[in-house]
N, C-alpha and C positions, 0 to 999 in steps of 0.2 A: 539371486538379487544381491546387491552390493551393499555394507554396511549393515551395521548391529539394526536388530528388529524398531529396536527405542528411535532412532532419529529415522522414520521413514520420510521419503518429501512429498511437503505437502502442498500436491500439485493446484488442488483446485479451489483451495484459497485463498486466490486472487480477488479483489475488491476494488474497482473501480472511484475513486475519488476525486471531488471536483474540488480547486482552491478560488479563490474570487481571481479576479483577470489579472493576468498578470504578473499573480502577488506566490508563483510558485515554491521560486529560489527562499525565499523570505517564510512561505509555509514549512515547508522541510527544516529550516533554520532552527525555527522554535518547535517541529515534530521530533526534531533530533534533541532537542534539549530536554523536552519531556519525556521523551524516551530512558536519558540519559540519567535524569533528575527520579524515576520512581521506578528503576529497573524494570524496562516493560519489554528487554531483547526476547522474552520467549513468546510474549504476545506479537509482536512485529516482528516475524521469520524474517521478512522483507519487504526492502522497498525498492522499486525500478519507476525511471523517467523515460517516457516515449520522449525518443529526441525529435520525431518528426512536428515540426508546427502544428498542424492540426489541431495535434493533442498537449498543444503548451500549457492547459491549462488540469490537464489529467496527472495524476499520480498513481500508481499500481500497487498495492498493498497486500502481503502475504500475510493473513491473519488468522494467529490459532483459535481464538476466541472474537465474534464478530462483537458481541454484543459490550464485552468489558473494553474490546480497541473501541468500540463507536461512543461511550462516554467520556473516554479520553480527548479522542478525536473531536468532539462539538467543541471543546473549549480550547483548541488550537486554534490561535489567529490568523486570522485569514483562508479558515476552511470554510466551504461555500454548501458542501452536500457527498453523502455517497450511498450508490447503489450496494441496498441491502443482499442481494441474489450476487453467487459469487459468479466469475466468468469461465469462461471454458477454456481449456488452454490453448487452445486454435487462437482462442482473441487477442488472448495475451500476448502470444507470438507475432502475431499482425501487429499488434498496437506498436511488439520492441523491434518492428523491423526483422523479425526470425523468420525464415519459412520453413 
């Protein structure tokens, strides 16, 4: 395996997130601010945008801790809901157009 034991990646917390219609560009805006503003990079490993339309309204969230990112996350503007049960990485891949 590659790289030190301490950073393994952490595939399958992936988190499915819904922003209200539309208002995606504008949610990641102020996710990144809050990010930015209470140092939370170890809690949000990542974040990836399905560019396909379908999912304009989805954001994919790589999360260490679901339950300290989902306090955060309610009081970000213009977040709408996210599924607690993380995704498989098959979905993830489908969602970012990978096969």
């Amino acid at each position: 395996s590659l790289g030190s034991s301490s950073s393994q990646p952490i595939s399958n917390n992936w988190y499915l997130l819904n922003v209200r219609s539309k208002k995606r560009q504008s949610f990641l805006k102020f996710l990144n601010l809050a990010i930015a503003q209470n140092n939370l990079q170890e809690l949000f490993v990542d974040i990836k945008v399905p560019e396909d339309t379908v999912y304009e309204d989805i954001v994919l969230l790589n999360l260490s801790n679901f339950k300290t990112a989902y306090s955060f996350l309610k009081e970000v503007e213009f977040f709408h809901n996210i599924e607690r049960k993380p995704l498989q990485s098959a979905q993830v891949n489908r969602m970012l157009g990978m096969r």
